[in-house]
C-alpha positions in Angstrom: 0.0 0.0 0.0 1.0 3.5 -1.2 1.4 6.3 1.4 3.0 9.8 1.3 3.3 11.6 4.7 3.9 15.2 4.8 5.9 16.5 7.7 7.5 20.2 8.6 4.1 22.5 8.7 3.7 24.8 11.0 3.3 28.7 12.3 6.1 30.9 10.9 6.7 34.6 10.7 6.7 36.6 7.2 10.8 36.2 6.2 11.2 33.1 7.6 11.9 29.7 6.7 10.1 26.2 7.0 11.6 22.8 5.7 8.8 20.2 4.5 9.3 16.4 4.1 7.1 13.9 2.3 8.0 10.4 3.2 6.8 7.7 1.2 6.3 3.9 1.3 5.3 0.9 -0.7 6.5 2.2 -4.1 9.9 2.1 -6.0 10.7 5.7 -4.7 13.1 6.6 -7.4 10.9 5.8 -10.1 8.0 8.3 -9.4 8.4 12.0 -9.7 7.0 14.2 -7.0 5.1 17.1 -6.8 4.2 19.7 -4.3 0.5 21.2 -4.1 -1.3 23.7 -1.9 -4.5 24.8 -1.1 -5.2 28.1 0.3 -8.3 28.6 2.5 -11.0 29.6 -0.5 -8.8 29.0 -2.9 -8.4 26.2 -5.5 -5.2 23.3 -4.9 -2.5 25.0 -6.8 1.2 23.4 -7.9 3.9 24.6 -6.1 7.0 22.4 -7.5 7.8 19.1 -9.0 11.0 16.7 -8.9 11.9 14.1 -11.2 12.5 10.5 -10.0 15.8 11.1 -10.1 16.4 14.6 -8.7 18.0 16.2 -12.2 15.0 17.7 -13.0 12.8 20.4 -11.2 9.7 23.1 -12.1 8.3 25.6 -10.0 5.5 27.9 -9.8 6.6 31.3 -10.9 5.7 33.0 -7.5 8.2 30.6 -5.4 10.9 30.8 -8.3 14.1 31.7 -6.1 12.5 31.1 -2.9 11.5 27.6 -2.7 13.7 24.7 -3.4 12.8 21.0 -3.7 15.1 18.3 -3.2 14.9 14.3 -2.7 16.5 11.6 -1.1 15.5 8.0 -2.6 17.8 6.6 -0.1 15.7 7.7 2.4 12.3 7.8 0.2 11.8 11.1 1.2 11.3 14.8 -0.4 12.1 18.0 0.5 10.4 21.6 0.3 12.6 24.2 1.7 10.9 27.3 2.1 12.5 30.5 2.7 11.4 34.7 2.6 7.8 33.1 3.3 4.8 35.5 2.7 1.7 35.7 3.8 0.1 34.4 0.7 2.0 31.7 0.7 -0.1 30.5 4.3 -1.9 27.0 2.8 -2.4 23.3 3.3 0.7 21.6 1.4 -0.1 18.0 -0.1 3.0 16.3 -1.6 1.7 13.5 -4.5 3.6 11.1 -6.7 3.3 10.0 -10.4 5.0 7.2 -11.8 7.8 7.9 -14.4 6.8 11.8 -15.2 7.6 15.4 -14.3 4.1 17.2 -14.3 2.2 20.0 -13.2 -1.2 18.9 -13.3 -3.0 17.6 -10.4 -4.8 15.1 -12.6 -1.3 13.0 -13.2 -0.4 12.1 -9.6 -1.2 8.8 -8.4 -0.5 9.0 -5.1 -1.6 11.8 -2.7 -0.4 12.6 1.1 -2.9 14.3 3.6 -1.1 17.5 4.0 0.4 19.7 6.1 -1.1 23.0 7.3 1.6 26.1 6.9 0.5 29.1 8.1 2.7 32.7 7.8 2.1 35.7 10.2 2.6 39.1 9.8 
Protein backbone atom coordinates (compact mmCIF):
# COMPACT_ATOMS: atom_id res chain seq x y z
CA UNK A 1 0.00 0.00 0.00
CA UNK A 2 0.98 3.49 -1.17
CA UNK A 3 1.35 6.26 1.38
CA UNK A 4 2.97 9.79 1.28
CA UNK A 5 3.30 11.61 4.72
CA UNK A 6 3.86 15.18 4.84
CA UNK A 7 5.93 16.46 7.66
CA UNK A 8 7.48 20.17 8.62
CA UNK A 9 4.08 22.48 8.72
CA UNK A 10 3.66 24.85 10.97
CA UNK A 11 3.34 28.67 12.34
CA UNK A 12 6.10 30.88 10.93
CA UNK A 13 6.75 34.57 10.70
CA UNK A 14 6.70 36.62 7.24
CA UNK A 15 10.76 36.24 6.19
CA UNK A 16 11.24 33.06 7.60
CA UNK A 17 11.88 29.68 6.67
CA UNK A 18 10.06 26.15 6.95
CA UNK A 19 11.62 22.84 5.72
CA UNK A 20 8.78 20.23 4.46
CA UNK A 21 9.30 16.43 4.08
CA UNK A 22 7.12 13.88 2.30
CA UNK A 23 7.99 10.38 3.16
CA UNK A 24 6.78 7.71 1.17
CA UNK A 25 6.28 3.92 1.29
CA UNK A 26 5.33 0.94 -0.67
CA UNK A 27 6.48 2.17 -4.05
CA UNK A 28 9.91 2.09 -6.05
CA UNK A 29 10.66 5.73 -4.74
CA UNK A 30 13.10 6.64 -7.41
CA UNK A 31 10.86 5.75 -10.11
CA UNK A 32 8.04 8.29 -9.41
CA UNK A 33 8.40 11.99 -9.66
CA UNK A 34 6.97 14.24 -6.98
CA UNK A 35 5.09 17.14 -6.76
CA UNK A 36 4.19 19.72 -4.28
CA UNK A 37 0.54 21.17 -4.10
CA UNK A 38 -1.33 23.68 -1.86
CA UNK A 39 -4.49 24.79 -1.13
CA UNK A 40 -5.23 28.14 0.34
CA UNK A 41 -8.35 28.63 2.51
CA UNK A 42 -10.99 29.55 -0.47
CA UNK A 43 -8.81 29.04 -2.95
CA UNK A 44 -8.45 26.24 -5.45
CA UNK A 45 -5.19 23.29 -4.94
CA UNK A 46 -2.49 24.96 -6.80
CA UNK A 47 1.19 23.37 -7.94
CA UNK A 48 3.94 24.60 -6.11
CA UNK A 49 6.97 22.42 -7.45
CA UNK A 50 7.78 19.05 -9.05
CA UNK A 51 11.01 16.67 -8.89
CA UNK A 52 11.89 14.08 -11.24
CA UNK A 53 12.53 10.55 -9.99
CA UNK A 54 15.84 11.07 -10.11
CA UNK A 55 16.44 14.57 -8.75
CA UNK A 56 18.02 16.17 -12.20
CA UNK A 57 15.04 17.69 -12.97
CA UNK A 58 12.80 20.37 -11.19
CA UNK A 59 9.65 23.09 -12.06
CA UNK A 60 8.27 25.57 -9.95
CA UNK A 61 5.50 27.92 -9.83
CA UNK A 62 6.63 31.28 -10.93
CA UNK A 63 5.69 32.96 -7.46
CA UNK A 64 8.15 30.55 -5.45
CA UNK A 65 10.85 30.77 -8.30
CA UNK A 66 14.08 31.66 -6.08
CA UNK A 67 12.54 31.08 -2.94
CA UNK A 68 11.48 27.62 -2.66
CA UNK A 69 13.68 24.67 -3.42
CA UNK A 70 12.83 21.01 -3.73
CA UNK A 71 15.10 18.34 -3.23
CA UNK A 72 14.94 14.31 -2.70
CA UNK A 73 16.54 11.64 -1.13
CA UNK A 74 15.51 8.00 -2.61
CA UNK A 75 17.80 6.55 -0.11
CA UNK A 76 15.66 7.72 2.41
CA UNK A 77 12.34 7.77 0.22
CA UNK A 78 11.80 11.13 1.22
CA UNK A 79 11.32 14.76 -0.44
CA UNK A 80 12.14 18.00 0.49
CA UNK A 81 10.37 21.62 0.30
CA UNK A 82 12.61 24.23 1.68
CA UNK A 83 10.92 27.32 2.06
CA UNK A 84 12.47 30.49 2.74
CA UNK A 85 11.42 34.69 2.61
CA UNK A 86 7.83 33.08 3.29
CA UNK A 87 4.78 35.48 2.70
CA UNK A 88 1.71 35.70 3.85
CA UNK A 89 0.10 34.39 0.71
CA UNK A 90 1.98 31.69 0.67
CA UNK A 91 -0.12 30.45 4.28
CA UNK A 92 -1.88 26.97 2.80
CA UNK A 93 -2.45 23.33 3.31
CA UNK A 94 0.66 21.61 1.35
CA UNK A 95 -0.09 17.99 -0.13
CA UNK A 96 2.99 16.26 -1.60
CA UNK A 97 1.72 13.54 -4.54
CA UNK A 98 3.58 11.06 -6.71
CA UNK A 99 3.33 9.97 -10.44
CA UNK A 100 4.99 7.18 -11.80
CA UNK A 101 7.80 7.86 -14.45
CA UNK A 102 6.75 11.79 -15.22
CA UNK A 103 7.58 15.45 -14.28
CA UNK A 104 4.13 17.23 -14.26
CA UNK A 105 2.22 20.03 -13.19
CA UNK A 106 -1.16 18.90 -13.35
CA UNK A 107 -3.03 17.62 -10.42
CA UNK A 108 -4.82 15.08 -12.60
CA UNK A 109 -1.28 13.02 -13.18
CA UNK A 110 -0.43 12.12 -9.60
CA UNK A 111 -1.19 8.81 -8.39
CA UNK A 112 -0.54 9.01 -5.09
CA UNK A 113 -1.57 11.77 -2.73
CA UNK A 114 -0.42 12.56 1.12
CA UNK A 115 -2.93 14.30 3.63
CA UNK A 116 -1.13 17.54 3.97
CA UNK A 117 0.36 19.69 6.13
CA UNK A 118 -1.05 22.98 7.31
CA UNK A 119 1.58 26.11 6.89
CA UNK A 120 0.49 29.12 8.12
CA UNK A 121 2.69 32.66 7.76
CA UNK A 122 2.14 35.71 10.24
CA UNK A 123 2.63 39.15 9.81
Amino acid sequence: QVQLVESGGGLVQAGGSLRLSCAASGLTFSRYGVGWFRRAPGKEREFVAAISGSGASTDYLDSVKGRFTISRDNAKNTVYLQMNSLKLEDTAVYYCAAVFMKLGIREALYDFWGRGTQVTVSS
